[in-house]
C-alpha positions as CSV (number, residue, x, y, z in Angstrom):
1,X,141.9,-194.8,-97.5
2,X,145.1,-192.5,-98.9
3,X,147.3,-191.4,-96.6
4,X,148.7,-188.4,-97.1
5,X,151.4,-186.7,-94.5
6,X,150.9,-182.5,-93.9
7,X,154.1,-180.3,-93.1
8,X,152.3,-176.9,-92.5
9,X,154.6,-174.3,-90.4
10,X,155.6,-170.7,-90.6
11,X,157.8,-169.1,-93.4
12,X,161.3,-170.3,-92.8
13,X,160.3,-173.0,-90.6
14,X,162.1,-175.2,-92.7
15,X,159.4,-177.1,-94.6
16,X,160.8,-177.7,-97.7
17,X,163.6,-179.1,-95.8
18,X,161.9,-181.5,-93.7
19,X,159.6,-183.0,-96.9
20,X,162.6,-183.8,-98.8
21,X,164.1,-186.2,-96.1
22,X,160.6,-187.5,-95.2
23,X,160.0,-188.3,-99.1
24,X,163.4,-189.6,-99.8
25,X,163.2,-191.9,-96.4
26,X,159.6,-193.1,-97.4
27,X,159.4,-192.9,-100.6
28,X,157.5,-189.9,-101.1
29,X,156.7,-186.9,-103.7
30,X,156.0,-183.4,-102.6
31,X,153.3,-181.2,-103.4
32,X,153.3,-177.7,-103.0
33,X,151.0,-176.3,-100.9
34,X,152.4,-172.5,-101.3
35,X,150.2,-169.6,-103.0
36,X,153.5,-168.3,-104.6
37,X,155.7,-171.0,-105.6
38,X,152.8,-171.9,-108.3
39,X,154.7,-169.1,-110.3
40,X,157.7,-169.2,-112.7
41,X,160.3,-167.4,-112.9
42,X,159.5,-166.6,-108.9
43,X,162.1,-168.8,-107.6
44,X,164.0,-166.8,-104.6
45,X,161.5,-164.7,-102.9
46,X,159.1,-167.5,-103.0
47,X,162.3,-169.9,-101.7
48,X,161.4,-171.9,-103.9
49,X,163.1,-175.5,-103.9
50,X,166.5,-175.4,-106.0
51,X,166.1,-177.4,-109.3
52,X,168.8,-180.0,-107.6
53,X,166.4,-180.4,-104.8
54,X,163.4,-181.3,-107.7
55,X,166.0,-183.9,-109.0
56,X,166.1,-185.9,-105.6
57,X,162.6,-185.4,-104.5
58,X,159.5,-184.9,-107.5
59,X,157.8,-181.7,-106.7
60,X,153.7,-180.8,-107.9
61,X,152.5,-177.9,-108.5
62,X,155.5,-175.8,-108.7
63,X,156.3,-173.2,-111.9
64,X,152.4,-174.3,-113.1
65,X,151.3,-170.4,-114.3
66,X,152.9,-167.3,-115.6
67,X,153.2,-164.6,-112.9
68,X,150.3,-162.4,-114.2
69,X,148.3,-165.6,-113.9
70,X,144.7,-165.8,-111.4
71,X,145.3,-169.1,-109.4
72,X,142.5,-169.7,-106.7
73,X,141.9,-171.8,-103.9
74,X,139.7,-174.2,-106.2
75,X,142.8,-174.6,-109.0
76,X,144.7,-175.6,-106.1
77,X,142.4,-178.1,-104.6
78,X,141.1,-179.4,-108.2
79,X,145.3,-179.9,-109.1
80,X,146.5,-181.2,-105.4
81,X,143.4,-184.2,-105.9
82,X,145.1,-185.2,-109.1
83,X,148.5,-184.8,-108.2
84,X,147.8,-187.6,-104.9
85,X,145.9,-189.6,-107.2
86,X,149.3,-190.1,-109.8
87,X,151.5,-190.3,-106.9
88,X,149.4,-192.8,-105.2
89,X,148.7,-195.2,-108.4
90,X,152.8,-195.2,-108.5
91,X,152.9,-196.3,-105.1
92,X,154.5,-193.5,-103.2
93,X,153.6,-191.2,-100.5
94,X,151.8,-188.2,-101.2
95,X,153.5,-185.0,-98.9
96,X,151.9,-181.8,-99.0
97,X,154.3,-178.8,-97.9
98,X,153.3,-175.2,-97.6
99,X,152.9,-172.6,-95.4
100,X,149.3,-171.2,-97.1
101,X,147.0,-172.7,-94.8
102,X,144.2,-171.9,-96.2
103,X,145.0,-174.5,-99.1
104,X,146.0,-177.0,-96.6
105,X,142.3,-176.4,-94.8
106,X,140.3,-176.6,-98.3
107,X,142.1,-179.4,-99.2
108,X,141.8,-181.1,-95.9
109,X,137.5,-180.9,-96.2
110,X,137.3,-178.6,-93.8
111,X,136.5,-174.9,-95.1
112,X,133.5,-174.3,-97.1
113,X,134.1,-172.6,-100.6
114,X,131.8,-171.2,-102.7
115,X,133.4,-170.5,-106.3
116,X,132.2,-167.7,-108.7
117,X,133.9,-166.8,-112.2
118,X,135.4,-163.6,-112.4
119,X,137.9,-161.7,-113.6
120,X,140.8,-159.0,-112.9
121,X,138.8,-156.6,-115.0
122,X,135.6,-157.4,-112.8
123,X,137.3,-157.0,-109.5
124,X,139.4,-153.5,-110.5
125,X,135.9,-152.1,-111.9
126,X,133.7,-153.0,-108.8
127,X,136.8,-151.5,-106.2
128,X,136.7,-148.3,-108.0
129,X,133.0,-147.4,-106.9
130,X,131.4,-146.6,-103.4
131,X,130.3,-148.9,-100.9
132,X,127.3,-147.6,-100.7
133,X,126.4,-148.3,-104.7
134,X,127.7,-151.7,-104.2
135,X,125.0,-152.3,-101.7
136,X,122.6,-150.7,-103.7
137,X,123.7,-153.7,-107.1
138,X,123.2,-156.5,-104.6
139,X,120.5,-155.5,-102.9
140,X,119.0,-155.4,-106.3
141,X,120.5,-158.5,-107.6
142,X,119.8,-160.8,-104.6
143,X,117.9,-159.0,-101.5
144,X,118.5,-162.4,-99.3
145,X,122.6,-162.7,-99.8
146,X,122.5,-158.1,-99.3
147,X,120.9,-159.2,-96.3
148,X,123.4,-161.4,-94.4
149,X,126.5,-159.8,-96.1
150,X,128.6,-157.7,-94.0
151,X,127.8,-154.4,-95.3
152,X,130.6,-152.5,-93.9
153,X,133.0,-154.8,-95.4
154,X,133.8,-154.1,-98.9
155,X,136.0,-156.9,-100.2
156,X,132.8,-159.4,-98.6
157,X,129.7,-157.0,-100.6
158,X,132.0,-157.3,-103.9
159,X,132.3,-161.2,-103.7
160,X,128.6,-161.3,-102.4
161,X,128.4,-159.4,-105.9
162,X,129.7,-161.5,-108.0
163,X,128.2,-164.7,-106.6
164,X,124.9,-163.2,-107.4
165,X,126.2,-161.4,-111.1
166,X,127.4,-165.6,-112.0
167,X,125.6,-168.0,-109.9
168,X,127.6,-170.4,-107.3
169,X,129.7,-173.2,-108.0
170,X,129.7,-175.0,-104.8
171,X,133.0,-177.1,-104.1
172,X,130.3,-179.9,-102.5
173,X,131.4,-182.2,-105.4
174,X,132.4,-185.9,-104.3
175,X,136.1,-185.0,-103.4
176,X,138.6,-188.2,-101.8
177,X,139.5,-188.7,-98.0
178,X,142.0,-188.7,-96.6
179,X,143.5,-190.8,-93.6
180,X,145.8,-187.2,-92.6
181,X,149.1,-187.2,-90.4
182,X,149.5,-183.1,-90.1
183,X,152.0,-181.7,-88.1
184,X,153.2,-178.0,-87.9
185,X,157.3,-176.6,-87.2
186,X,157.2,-175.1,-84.6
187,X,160.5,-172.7,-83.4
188,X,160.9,-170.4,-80.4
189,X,160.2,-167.0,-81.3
190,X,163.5,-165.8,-81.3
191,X,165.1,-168.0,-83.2
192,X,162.3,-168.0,-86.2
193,X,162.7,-164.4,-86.2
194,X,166.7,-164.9,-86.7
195,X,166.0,-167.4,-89.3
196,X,163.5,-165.1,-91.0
197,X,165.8,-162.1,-90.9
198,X,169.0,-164.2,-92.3
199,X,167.0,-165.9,-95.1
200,X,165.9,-162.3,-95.9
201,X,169.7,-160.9,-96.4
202,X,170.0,-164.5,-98.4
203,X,167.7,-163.7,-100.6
204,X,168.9,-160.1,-101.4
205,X,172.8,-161.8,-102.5
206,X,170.9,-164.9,-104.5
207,X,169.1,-161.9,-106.9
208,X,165.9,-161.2,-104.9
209,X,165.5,-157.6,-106.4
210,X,165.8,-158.8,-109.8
211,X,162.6,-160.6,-109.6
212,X,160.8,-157.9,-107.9
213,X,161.9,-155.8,-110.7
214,X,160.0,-158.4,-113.3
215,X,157.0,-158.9,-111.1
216,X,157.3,-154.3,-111.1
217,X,157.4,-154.1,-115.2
218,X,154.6,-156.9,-114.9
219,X,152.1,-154.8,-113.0
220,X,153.1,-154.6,-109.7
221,X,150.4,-154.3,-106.8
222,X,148.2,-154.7,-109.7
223,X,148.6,-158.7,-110.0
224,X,148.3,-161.1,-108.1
225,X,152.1,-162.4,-107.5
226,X,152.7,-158.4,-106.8
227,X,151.2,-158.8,-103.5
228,X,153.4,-161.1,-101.6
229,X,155.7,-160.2,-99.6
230,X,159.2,-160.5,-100.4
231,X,158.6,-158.6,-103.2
232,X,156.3,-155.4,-102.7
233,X,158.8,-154.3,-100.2
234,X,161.4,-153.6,-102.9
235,X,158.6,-151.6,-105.3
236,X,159.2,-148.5,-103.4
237,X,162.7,-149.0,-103.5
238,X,163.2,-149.5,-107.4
239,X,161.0,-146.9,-107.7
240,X,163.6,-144.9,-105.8
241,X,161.3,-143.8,-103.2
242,X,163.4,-145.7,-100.4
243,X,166.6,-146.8,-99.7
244,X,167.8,-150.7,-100.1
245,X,168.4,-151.1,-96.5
246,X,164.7,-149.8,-95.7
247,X,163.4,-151.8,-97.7
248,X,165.0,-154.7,-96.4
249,X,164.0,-153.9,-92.8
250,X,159.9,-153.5,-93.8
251,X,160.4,-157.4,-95.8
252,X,162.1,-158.3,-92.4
253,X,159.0,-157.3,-90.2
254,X,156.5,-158.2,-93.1
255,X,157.9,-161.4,-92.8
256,X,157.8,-161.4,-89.1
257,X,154.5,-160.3,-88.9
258,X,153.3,-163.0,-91.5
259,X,154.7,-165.8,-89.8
260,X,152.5,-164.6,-86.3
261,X,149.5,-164.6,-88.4
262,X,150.3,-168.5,-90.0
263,X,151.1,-169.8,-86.5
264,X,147.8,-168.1,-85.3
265,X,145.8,-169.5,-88.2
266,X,147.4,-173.0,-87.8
267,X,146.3,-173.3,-84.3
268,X,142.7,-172.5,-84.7
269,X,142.0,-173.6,-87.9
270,X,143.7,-177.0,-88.7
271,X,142.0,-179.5,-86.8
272,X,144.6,-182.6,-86.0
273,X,147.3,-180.8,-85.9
274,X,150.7,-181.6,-84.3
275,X,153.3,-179.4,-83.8
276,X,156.9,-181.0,-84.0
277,X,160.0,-179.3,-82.3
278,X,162.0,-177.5,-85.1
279,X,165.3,-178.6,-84.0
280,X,164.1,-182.1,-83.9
281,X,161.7,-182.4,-86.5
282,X,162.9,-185.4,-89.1
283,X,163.2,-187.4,-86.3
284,X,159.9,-186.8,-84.7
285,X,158.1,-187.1,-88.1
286,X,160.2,-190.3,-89.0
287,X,159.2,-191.5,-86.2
288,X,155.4,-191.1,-86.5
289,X,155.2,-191.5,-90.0
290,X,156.6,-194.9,-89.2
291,X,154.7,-195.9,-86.5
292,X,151.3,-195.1,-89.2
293,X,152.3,-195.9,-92.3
C-alpha cells in the first residue's frame, strides 16, 4: 500500500517548513494541500513557497489556475491521486502539506462528496432571489432532497438546487489507499498568535498589497481567490475606505481567528491524527517517519 506522510496544522505553523526537511531527508516531493496556493501570481499572501524552495524540494499543485479560476474539492482530490501516483512510480515519498483540511479529509476517504456542475453565473443568479422561491424550485424539482435540506440554510437549499437542476456525480469511484502517517503543528497559543501577527507585517514589506490590488481589478469578493483572507482585508483599504494600519489589524485577527477554526476542525475531523510539538517538530516527524517507512 502507498504511504503517504500528512503535515496538516494552522496558518503559520510552519508547514511548508517542516515538508521541505522531511522530503529532502527522505527523499520526498510535496504536494500542496492549500485552497490558495493553487493560484498564480498569488505568491505572498498565500505564503507560498519561494521559487528557491521549489528548486530543492518538487512542489504539486502549486500556480495550477489563473486567479479568476473555480477549483473544487474534486479537482483537488482528482489532481493529488495523480500527483502520488508520479511521485510514487519515481520512487519517492509523496508529502502532502496544507492547512485546508477539508482537502486533506476528502483525500484521506473520509468525507463524503457529492459533485454537481455549475457555474459562477449559476451560483450569483440563484443568491440574488428569496429563500423562500428557492424552496419553492426544489420542492418542485425534487420533493425528497426539499425534504431533508435544511430549509433555513440558504447556501445548503442552493446546492440541494443544483444537484437536482444537473444530477450527482458521486465521488464513490474506485480511488487508492493509503497507509497514512498524519500529524498536525501544534504551537501554544501565544506564540502562534506572535507568529501570525509577524508573518502578517512580513507580508505587507514583501508586496502583499500589490496582489490584493490584482485580485481588486480581478473582481474582488466576486471570485473565488477574493475571499481569502490576507487579501479582502486590504479591499476596503485600496478602496480608501480604511486606513493601512486598520487594515492590517482586521488580517491580524482574521488570521487569528482562522487558525482557531483549523485547529478545531483538525481535532474532530482528521481521524489518526498526531499532533507534533512546534518547536520540535523535524525531529519528532524524522523520527516517526523512520521508525514506518
Amino acid at each position: 500500500m502507498t504511504k503517504l506522510v500528512v503535515i496538516a496544522g494552522p496558518t503559520a505553523s510552519g508547514k511548508s517548513d517542516l515538508a521541505i526537511a522531511m522530503a529532502q531527508k527522505f527523499n520526498g516531493e510535496i504536494i500542496s494541500a492549500d485552497a490558495m496556493q493553487i493560484y498564480r501570481e498569488l505568491d505572498i499572501g498565500t505564503a507560498k513557497v519561494t521559487a528557491d524552495e521549489q528548486t530543492l524540494v518538487p512542489h504539486h499543485l502549486i500556480d495550477i489556475i489563473d486567479m479568476t479560476d473555480q477549483f473544487s474539492v474534486a479537482d483537488f482530490i482528482t489532481r493529488a491521486d495523480e500527483a502520488i501516483a508520479d511521485i510514487v512510480s519515481r520512487g519517492k515519498l509523496p508529502i502532502i502539506a496544507g492547512g485546508t483540511g477539508f482537502y486533506v479529509k476528502a483525500l484521506l476517504g473520509e468525507q463524503p462528496l457529492d459533485f454537481v456542475a455549475s457555474d459562477a453565473q449559476e451560483v450569483s443568479d440563484l443568491k440574488q432571489r428569496e429563500l423562500p422561491d428557492l424552496m419553492i424550485e426544489l420542492q418542485t424539482l425534487d420533493s425528497t432532497l426539499a425534504n431533508k435540506v435544511d430549509q433555513h440554510n440558504k447556501q445548503r437549499v442552493i446546492r440541494a438546487i443544483q444537484i437536482a437542476r444537473h444530477g450527482v456525480h458521486e465521488a464513490k469511484q474506485v480511488r487508492p489507499k493509503y497507509d497514512t502517517l498524519v500529524v498536525g503543528i501544534d504551537w501554544p497559543r501565544d506564540i502562534l498568535y506572535e507568529r501570525i501577527n509577524s508573518r502578517a507585517q512580513i507580508m505587507i514589506a514583501a508586496g502583499l498589497l500589490t496582489e490584493a490590488q490584482c485580485i481588486l481589478d480581478a473582481g474582488g469578493g466576486n471570485i473565488q481567490a477574493g475571499k481569502a483572507i490576507g487579501y479582502k482585508e486590504f479591499f476596503p483599504y485600496l478602496r480608501g475606505d480604511t486606513t493601512l494600519d486598520e487594515a492590517i489589524a482586521q488580517m491580524q485577527q482574521d488570521s487569528r481567528r482562522y487558525a482557531k477554526r483549523q485547529l478545531t476542525y483538525l481535532r474532530h475531523q482528521i481521524p489518526g491524527l498526531i499532533w507534533l510539538d512546534g518547536a520540535q517538530s523535524q525531529a519528532e516527524l524524522a523520527a516517526r517517519i523512520e521508525s514506518w517507512v
